[in-house]
C-alpha positions as a LaTeX table, in Angstrom:
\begin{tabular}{lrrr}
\hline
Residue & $x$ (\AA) & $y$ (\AA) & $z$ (\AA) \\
\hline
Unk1 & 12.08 & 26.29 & $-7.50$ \\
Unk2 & 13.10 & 23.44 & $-4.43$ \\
Unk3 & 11.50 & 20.36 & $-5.20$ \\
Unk4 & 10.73 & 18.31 & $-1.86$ \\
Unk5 & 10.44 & 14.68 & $-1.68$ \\
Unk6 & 7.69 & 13.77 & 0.82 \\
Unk7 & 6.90 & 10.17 & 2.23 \\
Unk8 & 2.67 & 10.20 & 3.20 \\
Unk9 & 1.64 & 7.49 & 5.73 \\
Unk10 & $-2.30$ & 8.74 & 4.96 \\
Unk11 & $-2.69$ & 7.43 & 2.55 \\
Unk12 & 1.04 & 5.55 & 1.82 \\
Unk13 & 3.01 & 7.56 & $-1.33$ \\
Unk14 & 6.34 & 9.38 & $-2.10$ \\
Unk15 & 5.19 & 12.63 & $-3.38$ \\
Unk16 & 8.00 & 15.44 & $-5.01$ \\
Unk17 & 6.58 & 18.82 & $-4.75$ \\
Unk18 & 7.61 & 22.39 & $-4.96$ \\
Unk19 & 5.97 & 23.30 & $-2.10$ \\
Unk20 & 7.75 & 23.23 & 1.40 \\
Unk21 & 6.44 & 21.48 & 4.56 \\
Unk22 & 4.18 & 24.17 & 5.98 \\
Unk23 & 2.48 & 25.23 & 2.52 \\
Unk24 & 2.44 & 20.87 & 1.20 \\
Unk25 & 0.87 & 20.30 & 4.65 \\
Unk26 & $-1.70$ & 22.76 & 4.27 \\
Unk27 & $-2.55$ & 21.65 & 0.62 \\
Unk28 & $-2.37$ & 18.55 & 1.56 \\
Unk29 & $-4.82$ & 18.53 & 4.50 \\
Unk30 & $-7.43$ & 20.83 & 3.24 \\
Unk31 & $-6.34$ & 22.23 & $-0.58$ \\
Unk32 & $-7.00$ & 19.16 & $-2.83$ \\
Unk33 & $-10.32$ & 17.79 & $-4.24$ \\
Unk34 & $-9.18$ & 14.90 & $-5.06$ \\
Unk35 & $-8.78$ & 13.98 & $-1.20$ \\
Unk36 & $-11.59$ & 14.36 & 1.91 \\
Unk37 & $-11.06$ & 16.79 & 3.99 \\
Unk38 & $-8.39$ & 15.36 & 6.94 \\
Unk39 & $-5.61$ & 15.30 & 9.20 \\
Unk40 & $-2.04$ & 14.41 & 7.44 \\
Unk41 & 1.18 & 13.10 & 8.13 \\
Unk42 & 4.33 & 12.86 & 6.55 \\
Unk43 & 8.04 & 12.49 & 6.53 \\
Unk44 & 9.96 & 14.70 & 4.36 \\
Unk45 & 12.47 & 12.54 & 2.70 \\
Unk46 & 16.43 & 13.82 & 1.46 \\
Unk47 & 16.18 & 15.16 & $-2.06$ \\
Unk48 & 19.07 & 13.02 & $-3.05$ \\
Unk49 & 17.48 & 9.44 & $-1.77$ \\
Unk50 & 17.65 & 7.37 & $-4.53$ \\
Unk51 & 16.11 & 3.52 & $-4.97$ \\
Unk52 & 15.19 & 1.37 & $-8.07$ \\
Unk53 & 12.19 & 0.51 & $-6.74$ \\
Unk54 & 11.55 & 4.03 & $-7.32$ \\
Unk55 & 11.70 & 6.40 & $-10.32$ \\
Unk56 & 12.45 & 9.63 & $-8.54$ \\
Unk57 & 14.60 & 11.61 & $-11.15$ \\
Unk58 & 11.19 & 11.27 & $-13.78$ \\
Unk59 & 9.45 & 12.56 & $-10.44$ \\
Unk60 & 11.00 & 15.72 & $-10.16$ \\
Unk61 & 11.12 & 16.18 & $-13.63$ \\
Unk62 & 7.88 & 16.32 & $-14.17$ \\
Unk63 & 7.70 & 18.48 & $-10.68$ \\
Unk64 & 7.70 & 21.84 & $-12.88$ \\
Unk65 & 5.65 & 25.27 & $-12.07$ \\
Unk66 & 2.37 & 25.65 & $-13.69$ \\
Unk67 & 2.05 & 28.17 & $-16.78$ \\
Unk68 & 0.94 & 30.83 & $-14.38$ \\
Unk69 & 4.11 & 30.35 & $-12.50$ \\
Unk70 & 2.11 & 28.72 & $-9.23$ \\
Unk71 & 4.45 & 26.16 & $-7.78$ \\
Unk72 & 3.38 & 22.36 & $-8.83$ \\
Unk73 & 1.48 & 20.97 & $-5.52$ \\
Unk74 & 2.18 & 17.38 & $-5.69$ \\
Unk75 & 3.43 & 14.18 & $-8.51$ \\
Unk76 & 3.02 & 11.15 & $-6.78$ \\
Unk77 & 5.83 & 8.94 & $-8.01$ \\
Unk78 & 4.43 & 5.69 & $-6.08$ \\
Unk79 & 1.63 & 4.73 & $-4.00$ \\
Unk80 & 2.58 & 0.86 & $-3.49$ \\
Unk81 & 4.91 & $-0.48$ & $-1.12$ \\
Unk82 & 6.64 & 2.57 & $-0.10$ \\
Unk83 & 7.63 & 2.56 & 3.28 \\
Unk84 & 9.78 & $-0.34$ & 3.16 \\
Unk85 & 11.37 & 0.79 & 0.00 \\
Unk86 & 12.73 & 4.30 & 1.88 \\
Unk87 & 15.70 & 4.28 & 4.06 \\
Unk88 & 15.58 & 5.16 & 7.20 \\
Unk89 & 18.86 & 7.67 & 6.80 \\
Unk90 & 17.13 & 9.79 & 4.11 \\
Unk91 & 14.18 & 10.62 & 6.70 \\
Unk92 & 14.51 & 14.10 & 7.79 \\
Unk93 & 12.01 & 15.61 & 9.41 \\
Unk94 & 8.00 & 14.48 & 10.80 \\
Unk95 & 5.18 & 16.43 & 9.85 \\
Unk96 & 1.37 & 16.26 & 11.95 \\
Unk97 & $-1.05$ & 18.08 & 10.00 \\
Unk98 & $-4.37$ & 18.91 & 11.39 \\
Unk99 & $-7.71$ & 18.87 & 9.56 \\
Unk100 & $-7.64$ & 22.56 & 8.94 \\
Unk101 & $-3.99$ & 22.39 & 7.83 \\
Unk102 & $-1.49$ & 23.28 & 11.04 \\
Unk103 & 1.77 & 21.91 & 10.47 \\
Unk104 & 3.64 & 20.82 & 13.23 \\
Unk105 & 6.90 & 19.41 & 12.45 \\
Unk106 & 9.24 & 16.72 & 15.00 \\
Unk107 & 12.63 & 15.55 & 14.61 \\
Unk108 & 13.92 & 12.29 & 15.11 \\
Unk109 & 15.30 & 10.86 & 18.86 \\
Unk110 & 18.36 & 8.34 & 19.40 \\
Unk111 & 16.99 & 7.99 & 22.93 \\
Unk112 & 13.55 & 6.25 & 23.01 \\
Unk113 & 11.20 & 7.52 & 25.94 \\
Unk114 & 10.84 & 5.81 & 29.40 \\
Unk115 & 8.53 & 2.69 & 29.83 \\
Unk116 & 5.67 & 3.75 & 32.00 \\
Unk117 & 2.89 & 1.05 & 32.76 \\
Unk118 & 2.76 & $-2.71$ & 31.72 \\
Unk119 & $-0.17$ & $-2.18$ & 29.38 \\
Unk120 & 0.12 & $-0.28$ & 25.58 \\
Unk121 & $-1.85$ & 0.93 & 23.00 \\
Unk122 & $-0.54$ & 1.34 & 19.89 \\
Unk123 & $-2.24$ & 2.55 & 16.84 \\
Unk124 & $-0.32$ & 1.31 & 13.62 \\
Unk125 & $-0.11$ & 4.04 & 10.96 \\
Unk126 & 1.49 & 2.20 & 7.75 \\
Unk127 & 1.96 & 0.12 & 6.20 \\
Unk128 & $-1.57$ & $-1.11$ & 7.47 \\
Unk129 & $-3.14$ & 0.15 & 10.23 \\
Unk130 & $-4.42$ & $-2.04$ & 12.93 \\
Unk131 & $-5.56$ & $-0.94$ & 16.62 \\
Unk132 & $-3.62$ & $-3.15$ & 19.19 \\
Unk133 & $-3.06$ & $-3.72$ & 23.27 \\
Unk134 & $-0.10$ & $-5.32$ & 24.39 \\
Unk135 & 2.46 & $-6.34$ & 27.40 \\
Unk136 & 5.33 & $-5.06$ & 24.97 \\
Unk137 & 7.28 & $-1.55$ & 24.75 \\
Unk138 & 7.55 & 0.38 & 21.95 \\
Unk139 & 10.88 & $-1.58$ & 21.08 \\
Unk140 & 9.93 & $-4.75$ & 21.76 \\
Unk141 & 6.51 & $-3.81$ & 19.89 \\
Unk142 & 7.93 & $-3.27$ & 16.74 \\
Unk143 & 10.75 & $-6.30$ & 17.19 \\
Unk144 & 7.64 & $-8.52$ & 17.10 \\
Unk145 & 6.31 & $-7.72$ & 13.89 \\
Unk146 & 9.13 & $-6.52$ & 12.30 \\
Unk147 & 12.59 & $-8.66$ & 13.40 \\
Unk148 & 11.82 & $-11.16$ & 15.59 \\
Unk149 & 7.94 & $-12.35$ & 14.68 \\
Unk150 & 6.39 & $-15.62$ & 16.86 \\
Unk151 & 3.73 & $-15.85$ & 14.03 \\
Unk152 & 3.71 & $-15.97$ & 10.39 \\
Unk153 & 2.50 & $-12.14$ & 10.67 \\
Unk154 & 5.60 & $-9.63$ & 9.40 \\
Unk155 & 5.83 & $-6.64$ & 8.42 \\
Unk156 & 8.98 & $-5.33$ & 6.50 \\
Unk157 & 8.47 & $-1.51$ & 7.87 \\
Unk158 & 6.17 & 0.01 & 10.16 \\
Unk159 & 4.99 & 3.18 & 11.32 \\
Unk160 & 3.07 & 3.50 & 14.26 \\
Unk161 & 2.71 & 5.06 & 17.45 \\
Unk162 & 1.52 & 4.78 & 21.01 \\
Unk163 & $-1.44$ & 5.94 & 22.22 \\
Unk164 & $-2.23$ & 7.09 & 25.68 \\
Unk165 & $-4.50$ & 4.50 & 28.17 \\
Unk166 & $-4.85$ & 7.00 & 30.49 \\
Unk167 & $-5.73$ & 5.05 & 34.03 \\
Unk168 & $-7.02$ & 1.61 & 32.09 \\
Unk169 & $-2.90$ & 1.35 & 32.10 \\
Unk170 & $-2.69$ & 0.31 & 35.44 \\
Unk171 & $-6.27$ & $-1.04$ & 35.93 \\
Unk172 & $-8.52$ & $-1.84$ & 33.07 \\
Unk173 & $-11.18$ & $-2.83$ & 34.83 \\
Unk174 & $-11.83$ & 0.07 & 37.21 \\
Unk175 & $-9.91$ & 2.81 & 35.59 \\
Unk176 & $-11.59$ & 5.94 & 35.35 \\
Unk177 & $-11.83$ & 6.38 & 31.29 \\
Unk178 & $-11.71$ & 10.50 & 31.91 \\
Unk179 & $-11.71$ & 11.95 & 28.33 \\
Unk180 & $-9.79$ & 9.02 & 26.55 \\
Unk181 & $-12.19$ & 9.61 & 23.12 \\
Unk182 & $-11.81$ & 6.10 & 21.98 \\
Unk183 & $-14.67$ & 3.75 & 20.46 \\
Unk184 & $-16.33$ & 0.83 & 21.97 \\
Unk185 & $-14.81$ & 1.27 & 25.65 \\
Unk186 & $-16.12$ & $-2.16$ & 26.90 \\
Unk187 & $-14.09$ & $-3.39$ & 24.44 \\
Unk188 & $-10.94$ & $-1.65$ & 24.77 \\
Unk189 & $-11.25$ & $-3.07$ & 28.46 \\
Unk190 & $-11.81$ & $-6.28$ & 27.76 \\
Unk191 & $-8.95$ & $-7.05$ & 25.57 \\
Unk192 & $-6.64$ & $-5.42$ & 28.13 \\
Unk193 & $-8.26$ & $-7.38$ & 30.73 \\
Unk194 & $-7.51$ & $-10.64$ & 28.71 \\
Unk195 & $-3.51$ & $-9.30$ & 28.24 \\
Unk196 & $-3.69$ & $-9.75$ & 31.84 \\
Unk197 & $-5.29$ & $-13.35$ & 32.01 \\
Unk198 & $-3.72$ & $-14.85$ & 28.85 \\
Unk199 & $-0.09$ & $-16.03$ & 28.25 \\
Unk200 & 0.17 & $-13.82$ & 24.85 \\
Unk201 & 1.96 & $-10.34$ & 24.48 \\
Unk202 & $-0.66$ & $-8.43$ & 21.83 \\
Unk203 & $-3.94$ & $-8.97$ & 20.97 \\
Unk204 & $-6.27$ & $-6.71$ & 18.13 \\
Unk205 & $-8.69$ & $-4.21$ & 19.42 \\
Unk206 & $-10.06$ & $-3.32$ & 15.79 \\
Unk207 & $-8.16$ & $-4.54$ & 12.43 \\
Unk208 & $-9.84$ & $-1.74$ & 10.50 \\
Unk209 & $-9.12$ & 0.68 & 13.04 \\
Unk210 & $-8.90$ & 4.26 & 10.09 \\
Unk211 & $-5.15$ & 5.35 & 10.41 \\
Unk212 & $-6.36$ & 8.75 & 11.56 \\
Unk213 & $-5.98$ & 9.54 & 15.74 \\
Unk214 & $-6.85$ & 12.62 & 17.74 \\
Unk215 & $-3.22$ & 13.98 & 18.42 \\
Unk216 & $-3.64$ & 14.92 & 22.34 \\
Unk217 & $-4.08$ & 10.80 & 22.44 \\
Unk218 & $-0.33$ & 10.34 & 21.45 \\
Unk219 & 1.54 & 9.17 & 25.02 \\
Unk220 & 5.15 & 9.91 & 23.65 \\
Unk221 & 5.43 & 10.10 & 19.83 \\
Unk222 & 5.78 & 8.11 & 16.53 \\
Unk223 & 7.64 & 5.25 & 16.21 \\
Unk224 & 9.17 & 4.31 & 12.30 \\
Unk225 & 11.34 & 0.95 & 11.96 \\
Unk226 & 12.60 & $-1.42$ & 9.61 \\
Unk227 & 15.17 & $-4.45$ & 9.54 \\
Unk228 & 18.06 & $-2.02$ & 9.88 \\
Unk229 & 17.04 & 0.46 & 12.66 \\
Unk230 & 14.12 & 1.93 & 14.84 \\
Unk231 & 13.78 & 5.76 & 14.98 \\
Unk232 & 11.72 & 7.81 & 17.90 \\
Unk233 & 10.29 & 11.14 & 16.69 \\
Unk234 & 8.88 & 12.34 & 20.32 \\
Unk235 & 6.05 & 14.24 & 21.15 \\
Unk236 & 6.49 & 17.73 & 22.79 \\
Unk237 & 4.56 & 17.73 & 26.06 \\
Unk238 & 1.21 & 19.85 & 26.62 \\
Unk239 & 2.79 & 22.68 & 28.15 \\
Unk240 & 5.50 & 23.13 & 25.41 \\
Unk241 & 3.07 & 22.91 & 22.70 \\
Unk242 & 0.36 & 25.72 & 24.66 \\
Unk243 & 3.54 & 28.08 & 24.84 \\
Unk244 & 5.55 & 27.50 & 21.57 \\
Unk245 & 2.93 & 25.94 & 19.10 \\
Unk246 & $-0.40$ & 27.22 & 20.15 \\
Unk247 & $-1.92$ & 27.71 & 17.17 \\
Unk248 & $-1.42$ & 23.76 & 16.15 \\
Unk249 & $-2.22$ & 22.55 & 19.40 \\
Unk250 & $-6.06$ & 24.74 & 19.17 \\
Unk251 & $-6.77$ & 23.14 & 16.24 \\
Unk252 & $-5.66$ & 19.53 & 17.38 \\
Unk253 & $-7.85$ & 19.94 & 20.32 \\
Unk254 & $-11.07$ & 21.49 & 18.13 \\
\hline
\end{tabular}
């Protein structure tokens, strides 16, 4: 049997398994005890990538069928670290799971979408996972904390993605929230109110924000970067997902 290598950002881990995407997702999301009941997302990674921060070739030894003949589900090979340890070239493919295990997978962009509105929200994924306004584009976003940092804050990778504001884009104050389903509101104003006021480019809505998002919040799609390169895995819009992937988009929207 294939053995896959897949990168997790929920929790962080590079994972060989015999299973592909749609069936890993599904096991993944909703067919293991040993993890709650949840949303997943992954990147599955080039079966040759090799790094010695990582022993990969034990990995997919020990990836072997089960005596019944069952493909093995999952050997985590490391859980520490991982995302800056991967390279960018050996990503292949993004996977959103949803709770009840719809896969939907997204490939990679060399254009990065359109700047709309001077205020973001962007929800950090891994390597941690901080809620966070800002002035800054998705580029420039992820040039601040990963190349070019004004604080002692850096991150050597980062996955993360942008999150719809809905009309608190254009006025925070006023905006009509509609059926934006984030927390604390007031909040969420405030700080974008403050953007406005105060001569800095980000400030934190919640620093233990879970990594977890409803997926009809994403604006454009997920973002992955490290010192070498920034790569764009966009969103398909409403429409295309109601015609071609209705059965994810359901259960995203249950």
């Amino acid at each position: 049997m294939t053995v896959h290598l897949y990168l997790s950002l929920i929790p962080e881990a590079l994972i060989a398994s015999m299973l592909d995407p749609e069936e890993f997702g599904a096991y993944y999301a909703v067919g293991s005890a040993k993890k709650s009941r949840g949303q997943a997302i992954f990147f599955e990674v080039d079966p040759s990538f090799r790094h010695e921060y990582f022993d990969i070739d034990e990995g997919i030894r020990r990836c072997v069928p089960h005596e019944d003949g069952t493909p093995k589900a999952s050997i985590y090979i490391s859980v520490y670290r991982v995302l800056e340890h991967v390279s960018l070239d050996a990503i292949m493919k993004l996977y959103l799971v949803t709770q009840d295990g719809r896969t939907l997978g997204l490939d990679s962009s060399e254009e990065l979408p359109e700047e709309t509105g001077k205020l973001h929200l962007y929800q950090e994924i891994a390597p941690v996972h901080p809620l966070v306004v800002s002035t800054l584009g998705p580029r420039e976003f992820y040039e601040l904390i990963v190349k070019y940092p004004t604080t002692l804050l850096k991150l050597p990778a980062v996955c993360f993605v942008e999150l719809s504001l809905g009309a608190l884009a254009d006025d925070p104050e006023r905006g009509e929230v509609g059926d934006l389903p984030y927390a604390n509101i007031p909040h969420l104003r405030q700080c974008l109110i403050e953007l406005r006021t105060k001569s800095v480019h980000t400030k934190m809505v919640n620093r233990i924000q879970p990594a977890t998002f409803p997926y009809r919040t994403i604006k454009s799609g997920i973002f992955l970067g490290n010192q070498e390169k920034l790569l764009f895995f966009p969103m398909p819009s409403q429409e295309e997902l109601r015609a071609k992937h209705y059965r994810w988009w359901r259960s995203a929207n249950m």
